[in-house]
N, C-alpha and C positions, 0 to 999 in steps of 0.2 A: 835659727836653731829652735829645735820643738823642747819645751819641757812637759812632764806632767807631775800633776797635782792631785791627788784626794778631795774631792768636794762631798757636800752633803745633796747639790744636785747638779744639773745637765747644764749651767750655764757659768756664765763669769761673775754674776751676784751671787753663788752659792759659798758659802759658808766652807771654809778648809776643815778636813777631817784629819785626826792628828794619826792615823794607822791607817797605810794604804793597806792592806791586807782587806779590811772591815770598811770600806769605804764605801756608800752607795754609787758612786761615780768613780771615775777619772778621766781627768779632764786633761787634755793633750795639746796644750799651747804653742802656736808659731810666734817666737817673741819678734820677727820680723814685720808677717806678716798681720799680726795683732789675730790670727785667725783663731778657732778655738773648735773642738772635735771632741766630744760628751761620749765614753763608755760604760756599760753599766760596769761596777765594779765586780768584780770574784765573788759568785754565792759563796753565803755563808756555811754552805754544806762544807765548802773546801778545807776548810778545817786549816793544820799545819802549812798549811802548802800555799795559802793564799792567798801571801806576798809573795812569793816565789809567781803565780800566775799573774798575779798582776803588773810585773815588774816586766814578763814576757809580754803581755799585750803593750801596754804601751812601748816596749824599744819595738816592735812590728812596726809601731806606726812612727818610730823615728824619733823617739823622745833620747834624746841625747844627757839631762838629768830628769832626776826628779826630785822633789822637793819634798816629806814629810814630819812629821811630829817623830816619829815611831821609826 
């Protein structure tokens, strides 16, 4: 099962960010596979809308939850 997360960056040492909207990453987890897949997160231009995009990239890549503050 993939989940994704909000990070502050591209890897597994990075720090969770409590608003995936505003996240500089998202990080897209194989809890199986222990594997891990770094997107940059939703510019900030996105405004309203960007949870709504961020929530659409990661289920693309299969993320079945995600996990945030927000």
């Amino acid at each position: 099962m993939k989940i994704a997360i909000p990070a502050t960056g591209p890897d597994l040492e990075a720090s969770v960010e409590n608003r995936l909207g505003t996240a500089a990453y998202l990080l897209v987890i194989d809890i199986e596979e222990m594997s891990c897949e770094a997107l940059p997160g939703p510019a900030s231009s996105a405004g309203p809308g960007a949870g709504i995009e961020a929530v659409t990239m990661v289920t693309r890549r299969g993320a079945k939850a995600i996990l945030a503050g927000f």
